[in-house]
C-alpha positions as a Markdown table, in Angstrom:
| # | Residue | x | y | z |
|---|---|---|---|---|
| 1 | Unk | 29.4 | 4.7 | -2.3 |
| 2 | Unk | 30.6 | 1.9 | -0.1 |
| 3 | Unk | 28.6 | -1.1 | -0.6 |
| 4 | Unk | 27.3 | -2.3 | 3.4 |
| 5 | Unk | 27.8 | -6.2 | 3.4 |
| 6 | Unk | 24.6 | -8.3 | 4.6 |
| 7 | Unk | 26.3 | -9.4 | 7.2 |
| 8 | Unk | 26.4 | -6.1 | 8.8 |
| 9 | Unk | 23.0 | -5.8 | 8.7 |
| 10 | Unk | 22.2 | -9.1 | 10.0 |
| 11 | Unk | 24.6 | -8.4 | 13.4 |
| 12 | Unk | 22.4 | -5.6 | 13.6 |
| 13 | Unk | 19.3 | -6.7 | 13.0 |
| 14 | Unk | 20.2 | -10.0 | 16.3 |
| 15 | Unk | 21.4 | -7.0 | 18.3 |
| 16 | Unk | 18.0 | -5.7 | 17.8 |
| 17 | Unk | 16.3 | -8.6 | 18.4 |
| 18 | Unk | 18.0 | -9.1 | 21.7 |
| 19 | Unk | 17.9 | -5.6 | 23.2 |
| 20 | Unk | 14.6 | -3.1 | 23.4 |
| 21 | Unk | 13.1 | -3.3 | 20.4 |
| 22 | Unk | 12.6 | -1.7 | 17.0 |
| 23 | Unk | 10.3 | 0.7 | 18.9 |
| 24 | Unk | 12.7 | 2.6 | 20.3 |
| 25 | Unk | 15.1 | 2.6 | 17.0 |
| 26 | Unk | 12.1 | 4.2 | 15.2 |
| 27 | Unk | 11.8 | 6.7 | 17.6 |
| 28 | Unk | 15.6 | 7.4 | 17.4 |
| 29 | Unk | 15.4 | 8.0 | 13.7 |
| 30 | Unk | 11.9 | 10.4 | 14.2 |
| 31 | Unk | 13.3 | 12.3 | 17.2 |
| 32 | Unk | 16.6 | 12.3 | 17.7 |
| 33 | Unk | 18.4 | 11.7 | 14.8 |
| 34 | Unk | 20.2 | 14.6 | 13.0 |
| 35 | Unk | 18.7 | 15.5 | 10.0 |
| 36 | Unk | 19.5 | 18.5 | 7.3 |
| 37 | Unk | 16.3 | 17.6 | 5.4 |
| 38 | Unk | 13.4 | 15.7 | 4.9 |
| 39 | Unk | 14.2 | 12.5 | 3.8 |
| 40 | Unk | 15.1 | 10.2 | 6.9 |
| 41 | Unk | 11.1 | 10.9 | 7.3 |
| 42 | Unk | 9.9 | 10.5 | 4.1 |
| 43 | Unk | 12.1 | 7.2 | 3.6 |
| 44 | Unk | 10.8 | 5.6 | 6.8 |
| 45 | Unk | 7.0 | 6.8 | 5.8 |
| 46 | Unk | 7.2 | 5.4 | 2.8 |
| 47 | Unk | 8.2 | 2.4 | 4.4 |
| 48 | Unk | 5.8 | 2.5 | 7.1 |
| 49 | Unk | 2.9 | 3.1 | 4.5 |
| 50 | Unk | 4.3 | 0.1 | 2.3 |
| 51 | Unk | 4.4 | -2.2 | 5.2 |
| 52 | Unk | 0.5 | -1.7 | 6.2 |
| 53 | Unk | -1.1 | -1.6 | 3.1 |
| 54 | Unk | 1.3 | -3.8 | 0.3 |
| 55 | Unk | 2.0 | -6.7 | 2.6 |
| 56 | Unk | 2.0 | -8.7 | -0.9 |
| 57 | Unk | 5.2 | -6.6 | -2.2 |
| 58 | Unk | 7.1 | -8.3 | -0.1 |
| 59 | Unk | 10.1 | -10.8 | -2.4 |
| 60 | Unk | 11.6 | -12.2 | 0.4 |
| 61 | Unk | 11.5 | -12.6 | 4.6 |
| 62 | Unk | 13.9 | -14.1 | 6.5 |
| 63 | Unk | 14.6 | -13.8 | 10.4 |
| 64 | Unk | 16.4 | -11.1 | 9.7 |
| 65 | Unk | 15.5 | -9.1 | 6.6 |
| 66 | Unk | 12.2 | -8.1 | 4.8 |
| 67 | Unk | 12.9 | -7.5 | 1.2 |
| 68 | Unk | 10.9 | -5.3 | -1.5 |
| 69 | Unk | 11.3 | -4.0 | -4.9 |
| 70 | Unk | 13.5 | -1.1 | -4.8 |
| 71 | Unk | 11.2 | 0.8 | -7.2 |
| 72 | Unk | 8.3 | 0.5 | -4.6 |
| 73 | Unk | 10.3 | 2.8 | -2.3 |
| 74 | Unk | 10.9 | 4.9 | -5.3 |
| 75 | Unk | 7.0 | 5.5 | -6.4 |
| 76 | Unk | 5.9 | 5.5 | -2.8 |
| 77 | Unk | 9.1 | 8.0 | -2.4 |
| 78 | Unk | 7.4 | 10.4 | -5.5 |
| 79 | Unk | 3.7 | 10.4 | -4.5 |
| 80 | Unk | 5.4 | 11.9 | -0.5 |
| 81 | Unk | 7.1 | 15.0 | -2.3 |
| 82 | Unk | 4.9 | 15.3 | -5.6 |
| 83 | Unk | 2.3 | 17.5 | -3.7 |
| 84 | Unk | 5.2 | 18.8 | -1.2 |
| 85 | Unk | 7.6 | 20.2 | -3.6 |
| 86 | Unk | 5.2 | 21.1 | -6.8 |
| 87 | Unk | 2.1 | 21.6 | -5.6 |
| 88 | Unk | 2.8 | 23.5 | -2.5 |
| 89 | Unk | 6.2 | 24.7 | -3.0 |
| 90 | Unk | 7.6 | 23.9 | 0.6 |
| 91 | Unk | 11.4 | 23.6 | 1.3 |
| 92 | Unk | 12.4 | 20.7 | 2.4 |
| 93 | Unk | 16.0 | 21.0 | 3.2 |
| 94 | Unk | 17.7 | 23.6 | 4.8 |
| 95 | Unk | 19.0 | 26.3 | 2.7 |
| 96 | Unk | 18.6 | 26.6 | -0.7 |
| 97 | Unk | 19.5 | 24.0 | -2.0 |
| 98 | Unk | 17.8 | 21.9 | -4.6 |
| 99 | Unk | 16.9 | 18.1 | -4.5 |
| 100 | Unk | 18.6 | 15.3 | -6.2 |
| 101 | Unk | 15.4 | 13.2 | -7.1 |
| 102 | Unk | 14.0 | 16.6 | -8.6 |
| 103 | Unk | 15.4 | 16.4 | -12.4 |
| 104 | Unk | 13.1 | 16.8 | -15.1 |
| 105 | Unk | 11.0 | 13.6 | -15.5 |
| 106 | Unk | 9.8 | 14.8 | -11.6 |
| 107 | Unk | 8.9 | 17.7 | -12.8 |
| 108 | Unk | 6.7 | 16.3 | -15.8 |
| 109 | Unk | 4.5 | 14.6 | -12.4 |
| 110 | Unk | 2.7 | 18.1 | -12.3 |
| 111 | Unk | 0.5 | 16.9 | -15.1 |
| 112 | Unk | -0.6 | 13.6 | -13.3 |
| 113 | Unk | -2.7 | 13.1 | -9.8 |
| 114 | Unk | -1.3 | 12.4 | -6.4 |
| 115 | Unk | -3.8 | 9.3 | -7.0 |
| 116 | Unk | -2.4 | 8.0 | -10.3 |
| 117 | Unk | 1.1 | 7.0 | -8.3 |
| 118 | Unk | -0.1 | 3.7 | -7.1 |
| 119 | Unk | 0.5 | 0.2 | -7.7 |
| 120 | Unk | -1.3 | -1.4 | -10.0 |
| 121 | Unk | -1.9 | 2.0 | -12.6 |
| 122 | Unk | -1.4 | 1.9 | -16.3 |
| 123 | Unk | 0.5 | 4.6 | -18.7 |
| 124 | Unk | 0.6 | 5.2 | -22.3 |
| 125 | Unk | 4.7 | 5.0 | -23.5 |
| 126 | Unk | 5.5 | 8.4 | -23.4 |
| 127 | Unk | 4.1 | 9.3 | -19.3 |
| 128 | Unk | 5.4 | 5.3 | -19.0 |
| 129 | Unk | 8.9 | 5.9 | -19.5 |
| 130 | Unk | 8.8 | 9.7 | -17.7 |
| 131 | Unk | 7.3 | 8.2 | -14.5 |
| 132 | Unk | 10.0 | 5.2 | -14.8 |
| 133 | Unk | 12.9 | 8.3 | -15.4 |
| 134 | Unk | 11.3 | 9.8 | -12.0 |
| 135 | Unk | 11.3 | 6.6 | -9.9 |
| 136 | Unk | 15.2 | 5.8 | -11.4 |
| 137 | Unk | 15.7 | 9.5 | -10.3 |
| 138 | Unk | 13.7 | 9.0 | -6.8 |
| 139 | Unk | 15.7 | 5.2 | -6.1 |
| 140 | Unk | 19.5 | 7.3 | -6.5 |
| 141 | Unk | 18.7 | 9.9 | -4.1 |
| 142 | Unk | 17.2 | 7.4 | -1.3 |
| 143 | Unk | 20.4 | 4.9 | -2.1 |
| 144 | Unk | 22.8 | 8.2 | -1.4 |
| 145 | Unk | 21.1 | 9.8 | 1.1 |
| 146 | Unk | 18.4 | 8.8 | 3.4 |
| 147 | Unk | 19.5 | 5.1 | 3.0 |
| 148 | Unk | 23.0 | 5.8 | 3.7 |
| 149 | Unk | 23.0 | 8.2 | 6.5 |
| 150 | Unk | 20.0 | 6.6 | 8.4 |
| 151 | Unk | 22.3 | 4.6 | 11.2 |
| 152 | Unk | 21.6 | 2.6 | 13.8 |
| 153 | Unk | 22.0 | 4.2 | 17.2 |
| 154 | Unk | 25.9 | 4.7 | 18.2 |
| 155 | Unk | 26.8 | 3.4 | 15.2 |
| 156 | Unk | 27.5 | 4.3 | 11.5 |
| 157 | Unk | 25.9 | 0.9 | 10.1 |
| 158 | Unk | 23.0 | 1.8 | 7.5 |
| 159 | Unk | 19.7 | 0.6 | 9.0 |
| 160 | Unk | 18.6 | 0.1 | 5.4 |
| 161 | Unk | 20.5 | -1.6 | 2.5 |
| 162 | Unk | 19.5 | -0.1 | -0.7 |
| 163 | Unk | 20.6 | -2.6 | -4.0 |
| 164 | Unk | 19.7 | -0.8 | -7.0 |
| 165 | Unk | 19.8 | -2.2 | -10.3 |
| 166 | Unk | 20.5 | -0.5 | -14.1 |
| 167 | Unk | 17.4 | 0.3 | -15.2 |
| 168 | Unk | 17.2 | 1.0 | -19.6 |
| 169 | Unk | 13.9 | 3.6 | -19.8 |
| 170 | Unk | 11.8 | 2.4 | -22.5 |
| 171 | Unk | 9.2 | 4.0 | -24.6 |
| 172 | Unk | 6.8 | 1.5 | -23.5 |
| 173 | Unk | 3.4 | 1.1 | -22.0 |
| 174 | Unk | 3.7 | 0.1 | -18.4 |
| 175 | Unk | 1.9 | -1.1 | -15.3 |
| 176 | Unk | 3.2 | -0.3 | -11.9 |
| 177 | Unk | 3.3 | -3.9 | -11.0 |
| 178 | Unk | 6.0 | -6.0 | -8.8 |
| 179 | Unk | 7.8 | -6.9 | -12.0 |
| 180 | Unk | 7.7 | -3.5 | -13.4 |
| 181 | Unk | 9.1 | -1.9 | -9.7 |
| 182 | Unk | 11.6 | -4.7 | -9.0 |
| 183 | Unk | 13.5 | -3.5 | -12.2 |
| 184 | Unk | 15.2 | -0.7 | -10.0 |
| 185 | Unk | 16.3 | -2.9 | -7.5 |
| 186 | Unk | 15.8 | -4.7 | -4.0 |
| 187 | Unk | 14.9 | -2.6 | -0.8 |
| 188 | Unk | 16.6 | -4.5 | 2.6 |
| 189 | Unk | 14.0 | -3.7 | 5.9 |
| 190 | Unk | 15.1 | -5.3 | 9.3 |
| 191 | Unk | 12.4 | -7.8 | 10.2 |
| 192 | Unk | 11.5 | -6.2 | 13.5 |
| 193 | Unk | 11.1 | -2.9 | 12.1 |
| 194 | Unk | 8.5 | -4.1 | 8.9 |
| 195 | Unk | 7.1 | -5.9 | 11.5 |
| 196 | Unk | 6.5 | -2.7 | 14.1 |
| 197 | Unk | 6.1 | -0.4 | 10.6 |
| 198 | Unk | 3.3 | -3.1 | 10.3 |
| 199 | Unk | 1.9 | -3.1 | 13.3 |
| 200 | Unk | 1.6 | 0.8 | 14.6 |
| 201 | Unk | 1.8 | 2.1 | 11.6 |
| 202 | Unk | -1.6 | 4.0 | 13.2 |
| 203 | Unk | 0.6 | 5.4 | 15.7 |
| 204 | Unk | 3.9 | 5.7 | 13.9 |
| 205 | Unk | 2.6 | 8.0 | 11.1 |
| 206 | Unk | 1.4 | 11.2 | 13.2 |
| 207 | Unk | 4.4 | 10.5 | 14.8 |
| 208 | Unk | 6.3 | 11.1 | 11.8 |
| 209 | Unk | 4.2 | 13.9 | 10.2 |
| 210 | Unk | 4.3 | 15.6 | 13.1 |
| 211 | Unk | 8.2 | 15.8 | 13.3 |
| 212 | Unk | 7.8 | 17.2 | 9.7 |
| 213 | Unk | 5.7 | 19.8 | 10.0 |
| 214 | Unk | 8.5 | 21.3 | 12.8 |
| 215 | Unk | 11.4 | 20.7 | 10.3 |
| 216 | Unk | 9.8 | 22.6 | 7.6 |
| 217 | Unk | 9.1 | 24.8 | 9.8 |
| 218 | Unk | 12.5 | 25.8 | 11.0 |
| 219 | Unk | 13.6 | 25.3 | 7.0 |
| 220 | Unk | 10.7 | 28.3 | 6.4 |
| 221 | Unk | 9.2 | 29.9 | 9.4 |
| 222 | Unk | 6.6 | 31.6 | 7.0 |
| 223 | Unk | 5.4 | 28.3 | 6.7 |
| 224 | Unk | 1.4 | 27.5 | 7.7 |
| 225 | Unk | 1.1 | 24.9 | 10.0 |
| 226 | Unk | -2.3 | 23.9 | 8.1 |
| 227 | Unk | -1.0 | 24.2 | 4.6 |
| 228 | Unk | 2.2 | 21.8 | 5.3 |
| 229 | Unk | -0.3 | 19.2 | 7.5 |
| 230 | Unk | -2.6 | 19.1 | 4.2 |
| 231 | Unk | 0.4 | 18.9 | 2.0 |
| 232 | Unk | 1.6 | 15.8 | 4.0 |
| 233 | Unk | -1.8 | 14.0 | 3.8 |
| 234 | Unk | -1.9 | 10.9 | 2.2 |
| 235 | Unk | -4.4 | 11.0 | -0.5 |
| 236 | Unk | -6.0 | 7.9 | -0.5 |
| 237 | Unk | -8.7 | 7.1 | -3.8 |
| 238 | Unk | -12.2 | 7.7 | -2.6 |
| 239 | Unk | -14.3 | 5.0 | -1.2 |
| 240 | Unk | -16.2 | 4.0 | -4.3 |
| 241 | Unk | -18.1 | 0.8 | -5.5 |
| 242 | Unk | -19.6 | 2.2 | -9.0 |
| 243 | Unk | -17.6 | 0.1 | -11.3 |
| 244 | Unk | -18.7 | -3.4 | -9.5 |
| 245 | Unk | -22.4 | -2.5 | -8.9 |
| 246 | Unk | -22.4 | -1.5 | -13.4 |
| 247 | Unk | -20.9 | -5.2 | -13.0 |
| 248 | Unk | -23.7 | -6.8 | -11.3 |
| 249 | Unk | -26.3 | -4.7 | -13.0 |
| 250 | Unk | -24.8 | -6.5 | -16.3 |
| 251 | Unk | -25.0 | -9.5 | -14.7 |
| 252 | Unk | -28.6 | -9.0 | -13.9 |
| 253 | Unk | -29.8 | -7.7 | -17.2 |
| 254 | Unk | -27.7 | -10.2 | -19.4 |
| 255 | Unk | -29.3 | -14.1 | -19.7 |
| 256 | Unk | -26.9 | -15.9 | -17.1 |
| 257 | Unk | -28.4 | -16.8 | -13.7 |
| 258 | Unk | -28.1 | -13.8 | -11.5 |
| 259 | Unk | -25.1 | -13.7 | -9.1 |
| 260 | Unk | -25.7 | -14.8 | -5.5 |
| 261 | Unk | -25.0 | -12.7 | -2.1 |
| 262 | Unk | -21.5 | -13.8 | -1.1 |
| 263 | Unk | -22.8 | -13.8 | 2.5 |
| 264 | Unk | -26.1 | -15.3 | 2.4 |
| 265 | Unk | -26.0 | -17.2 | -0.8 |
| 266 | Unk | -29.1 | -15.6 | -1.8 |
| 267 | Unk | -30.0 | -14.9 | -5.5 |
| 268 | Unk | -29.5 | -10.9 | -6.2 |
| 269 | Unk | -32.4 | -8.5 | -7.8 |
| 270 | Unk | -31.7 | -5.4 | -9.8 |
| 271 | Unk | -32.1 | -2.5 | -7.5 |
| 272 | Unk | -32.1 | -4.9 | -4.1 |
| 273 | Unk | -28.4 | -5.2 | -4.1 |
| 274 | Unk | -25.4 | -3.4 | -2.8 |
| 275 | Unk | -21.2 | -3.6 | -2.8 |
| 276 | Unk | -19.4 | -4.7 | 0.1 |
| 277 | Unk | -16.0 | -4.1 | 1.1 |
| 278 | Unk | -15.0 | -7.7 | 2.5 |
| 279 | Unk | -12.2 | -6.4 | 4.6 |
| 280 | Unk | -14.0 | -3.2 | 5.7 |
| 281 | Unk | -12.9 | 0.9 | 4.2 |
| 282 | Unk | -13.0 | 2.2 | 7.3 |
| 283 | Unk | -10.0 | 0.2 | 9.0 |
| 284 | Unk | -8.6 | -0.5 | 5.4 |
| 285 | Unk | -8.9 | 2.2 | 3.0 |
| 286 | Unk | -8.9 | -0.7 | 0.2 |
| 287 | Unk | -10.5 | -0.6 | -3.2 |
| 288 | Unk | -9.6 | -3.0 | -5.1 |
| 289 | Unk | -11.1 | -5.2 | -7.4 |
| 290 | Unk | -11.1 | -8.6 | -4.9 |
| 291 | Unk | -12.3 | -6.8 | -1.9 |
| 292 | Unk | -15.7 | -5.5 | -3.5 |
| 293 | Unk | -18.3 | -7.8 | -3.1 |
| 294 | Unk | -22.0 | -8.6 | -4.1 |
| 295 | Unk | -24.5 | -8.6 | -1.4 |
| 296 | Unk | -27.8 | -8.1 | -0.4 |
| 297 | Unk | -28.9 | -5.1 | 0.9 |
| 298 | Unk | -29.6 | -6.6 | 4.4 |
| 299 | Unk | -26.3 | -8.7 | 4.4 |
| 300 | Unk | -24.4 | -5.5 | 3.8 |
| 301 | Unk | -26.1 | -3.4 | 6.0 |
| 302 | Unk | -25.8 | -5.9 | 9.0 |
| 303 | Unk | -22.5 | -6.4 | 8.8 |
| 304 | Unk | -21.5 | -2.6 | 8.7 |
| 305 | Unk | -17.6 | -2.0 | 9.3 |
| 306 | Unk | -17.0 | -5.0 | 10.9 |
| 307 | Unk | -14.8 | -8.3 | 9.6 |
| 308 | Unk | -16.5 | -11.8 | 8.1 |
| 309 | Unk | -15.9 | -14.2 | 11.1 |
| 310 | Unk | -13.1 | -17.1 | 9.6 |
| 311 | Unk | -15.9 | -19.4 | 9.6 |
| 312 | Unk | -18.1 | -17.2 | 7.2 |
| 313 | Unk | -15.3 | -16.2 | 5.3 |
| 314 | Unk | -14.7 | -20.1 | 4.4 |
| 315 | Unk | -18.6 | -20.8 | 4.1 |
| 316 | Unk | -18.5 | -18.3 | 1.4 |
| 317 | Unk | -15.3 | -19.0 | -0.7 |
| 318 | Unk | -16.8 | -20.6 | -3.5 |
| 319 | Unk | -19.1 | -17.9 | -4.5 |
| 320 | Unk | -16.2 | -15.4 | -4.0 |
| 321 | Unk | -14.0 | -17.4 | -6.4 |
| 322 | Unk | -17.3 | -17.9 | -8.9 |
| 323 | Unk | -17.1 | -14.2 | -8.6 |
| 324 | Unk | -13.7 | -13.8 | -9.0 |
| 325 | Unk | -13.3 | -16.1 | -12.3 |
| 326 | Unk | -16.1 | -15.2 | -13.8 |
| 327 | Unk | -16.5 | -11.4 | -13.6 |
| 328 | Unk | -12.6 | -10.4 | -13.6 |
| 329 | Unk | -10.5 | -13.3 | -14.8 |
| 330 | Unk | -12.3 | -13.6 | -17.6 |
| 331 | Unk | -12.5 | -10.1 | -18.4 |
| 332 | Unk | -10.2 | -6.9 | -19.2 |
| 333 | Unk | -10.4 | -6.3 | -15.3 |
| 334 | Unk | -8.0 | -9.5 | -15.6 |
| 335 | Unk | -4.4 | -7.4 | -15.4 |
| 336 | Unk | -6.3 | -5.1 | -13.0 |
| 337 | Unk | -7.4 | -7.5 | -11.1 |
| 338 | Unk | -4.2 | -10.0 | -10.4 |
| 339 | Unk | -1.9 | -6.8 | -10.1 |
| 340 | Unk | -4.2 | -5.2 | -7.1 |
| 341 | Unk | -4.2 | -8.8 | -5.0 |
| 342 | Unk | -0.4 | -9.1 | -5.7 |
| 343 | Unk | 0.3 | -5.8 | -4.5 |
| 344 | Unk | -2.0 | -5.6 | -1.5 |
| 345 | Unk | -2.1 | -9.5 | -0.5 |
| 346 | Unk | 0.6 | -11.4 | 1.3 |
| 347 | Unk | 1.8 | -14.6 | -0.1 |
| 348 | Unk | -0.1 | -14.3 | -3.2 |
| 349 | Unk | 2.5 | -15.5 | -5.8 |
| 350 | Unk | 0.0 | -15.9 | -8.8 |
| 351 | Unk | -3.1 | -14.3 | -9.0 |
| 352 | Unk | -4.5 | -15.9 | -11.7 |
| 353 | Unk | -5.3 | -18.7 | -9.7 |
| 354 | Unk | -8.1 | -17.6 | -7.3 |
| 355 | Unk | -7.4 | -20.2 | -4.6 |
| 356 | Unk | -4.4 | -18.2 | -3.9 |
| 357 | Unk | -6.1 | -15.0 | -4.0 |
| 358 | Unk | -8.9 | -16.1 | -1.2 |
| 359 | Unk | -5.6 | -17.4 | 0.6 |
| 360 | Unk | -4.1 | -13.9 | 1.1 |
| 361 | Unk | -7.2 | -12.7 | 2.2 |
| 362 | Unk | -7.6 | -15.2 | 4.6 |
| 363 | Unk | -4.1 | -13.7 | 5.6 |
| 364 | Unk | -5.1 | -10.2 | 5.3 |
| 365 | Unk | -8.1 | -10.8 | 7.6 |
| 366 | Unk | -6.0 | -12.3 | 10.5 |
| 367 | Unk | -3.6 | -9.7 | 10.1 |
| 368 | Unk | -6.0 | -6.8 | 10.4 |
| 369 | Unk | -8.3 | -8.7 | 13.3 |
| 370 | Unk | -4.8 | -9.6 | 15.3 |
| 371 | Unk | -3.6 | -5.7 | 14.4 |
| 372 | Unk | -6.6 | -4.0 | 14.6 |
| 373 | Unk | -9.0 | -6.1 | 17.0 |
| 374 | Unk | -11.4 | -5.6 | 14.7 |
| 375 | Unk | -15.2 | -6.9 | 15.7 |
| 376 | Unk | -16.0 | -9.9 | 13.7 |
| 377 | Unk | -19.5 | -10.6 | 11.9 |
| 378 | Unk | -20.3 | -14.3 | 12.3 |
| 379 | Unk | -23.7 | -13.4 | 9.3 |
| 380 | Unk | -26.8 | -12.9 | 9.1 |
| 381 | Unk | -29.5 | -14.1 | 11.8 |
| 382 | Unk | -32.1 | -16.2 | 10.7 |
| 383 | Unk | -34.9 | -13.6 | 11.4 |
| 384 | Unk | -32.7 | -11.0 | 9.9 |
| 385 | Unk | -32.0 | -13.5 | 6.6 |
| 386 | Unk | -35.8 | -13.8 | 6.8 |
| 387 | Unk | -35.9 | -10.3 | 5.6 |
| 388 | Unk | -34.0 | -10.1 | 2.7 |
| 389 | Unk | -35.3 | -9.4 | -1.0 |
| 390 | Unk | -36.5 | -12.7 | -1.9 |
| 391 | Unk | -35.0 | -14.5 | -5.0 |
């Protein structure tokens, strides 16, 4: 296949800029464009999902161009079609035809959860190097098909420029890390359309699912509107806080000083204590490691789904980096721990270093209260701080 010069896709990309929108171009690729499969959706849902939850996957942004590891789209490509093609057997291309990414190494994913293709996951060598085999298989497919045929309006210009890389499978133990995912490659987005991916990404997505379900269901008319719906749902992990509050109950029991509230600065007790989700579950399905919190039962319950105020946020950076070092960089939840704020975090370029961890969430919290408009929580009032579990 014909390699598409930057340059093309930089014209583009100022014609863009200067006419309607990416808006409209989205809506062209949903709607309108001619598709004999699936895949222009999945590619731009993939991308869609990417751009409103891995923010910190990004390798480069220019004016122009927004650029990812290629494998990204690949893995993100797998855990669409995993539960489409092999759990729910749904066509999805016309015909019968069969499906390019679908070799053997995809067919080995049966054995693994929806959940366990994710960034920052670990395998053993031998599901290692059959997941890499599916992601090598996923990244060829995208690069000849959705990639290729997925054209501006009027034109036969690529939106996307796919620039895959050789990648030698080894029998290895892996984590699905930026490293690990850049080894297939670089992924080319046009600025205004990561940028509108980021933004309505709420609105985008039904969009998107919904033009799905009606291709499948011309592809298979048997097909149950409720079965393909559920098939298309993104499995997110559940909201769960177990691991950190075994964490603080260590803390608690052990002969170090008990950790503080990271909102009131209040010295925890065992059984007066809950988890918080800094940026909160219910506008970001977000578990990671960085974003669970230690707080008192009061603090947490106050502040409900709504985002620390700036002001609070700084007020209480040192005793989130005290909790950072000292409960996950100093641990085994280290690799955990730097690969989940890498992935999720924008402009986090070493996680080992905490100060540019509680940077990217100070990033991530404008972006979701300037996305979202997201109620802020300035902290607990005095007569409210007055009730918490005493020290």
């Amino acid at each position: 296949m014909a390699y598409v010069p930057m340059a093309v896709m930089l014209g583009a990309v100022a014609a863009l800029a200067l006419g309607t929108g990416a808006l409209p171009v989205l809506r062209h690729i949903i709607v309108n464009d001619q598709k004999s499969s699936t895949y222009k959706l999945g590619l731009l849902r993939a991308i869609t999902r990417i751009a409103d939850g891995l923010p910190g996957m990004v390798l480069r942004r220019t004016d122009q161009t927004v650029t990812i590891p290629f494998g990204l789209i690949g893995l993100y490509w797998l855990r669409l079609y995993k539960p489409l093609i092999l759990d729910h057997r749904l066509r999805q291309t016309q015909g019968n035809a069969g499906y390019g990414f679908a070799k053997a190494p995809f067919q080995a994913l049966g054995t693994l959860s929806t959940l366990d293709l994710r960034v920052g996951q670990a395998f053993n060598s031998a599901t290692g190097k059959t997941l890499l085999g599916a992601i090598r298989d996923a990244c060829r497919n995208i690069r000849d098909m959705p990639a290729h045929y997925t054209t501006w309006p009027g034109s036969s210009e690529p939106v996307f420029i796919a620039e895959p890389a050789s990648t030698r499978l080894t029998a290895s133990s892996i984590r699905l890390d930026c490293e690990t995912l850049s080894r297939f490659g670089v992924f080319h987005i046009p600025t205004p359309i990561w940028d509108c991916a980021s933004r309505y990404a709420c609105w985008l997505e039904p969009a998107i699912i919904n033009e799905w379900v009606e291709l499948m269901h011309r592809y298979e008319v048997r097909y149950d509107t409720g079965v393909a719906r559920q098939a298309l749902r993104w499995q997110d992990p559940n909201r769960r806080t177990g691991l950190v509050r075994e964490l603080i109950e260590a803390q608690l029991a052990g002969t170090q000083s008990s950790p503080p509230c990271t909102w009131t600065a209040r010295r925890l007790k065992a059984g007066q204590f809950e988890v918080d989700h800094c940026l909160p579950w219910v506008h970001w399905n977000n578990n990671d490691l960085w974003n669970l919190l230690p707080t008192t039962i009061s603090a947490n319950r106050d502040k409900r789904d709504r985002l620390p105020s700036a002001r609070l946020l700084n007020e209480s950076r040192g005793r989130i980096l005290h909790w950072w070092e000292s409960t996950y960089l100093t641990s085994d939840y280290r690799p955990q721990f730097m690969t989940e704020a890498q992935a999720a975090l924008p402009i986090v370029e070493d996680a080992s270093q905490p100060d540019a961890v509680f940077s990217g969430l100070q990033h991530q919290r404008r972006r979701l209260k300037q996305n979202q408009q997201i109620a802020e929580w300035m902290g607990l009032k005095p007569s409210s701080s007055a009730r918490s579990p005493s020290p």
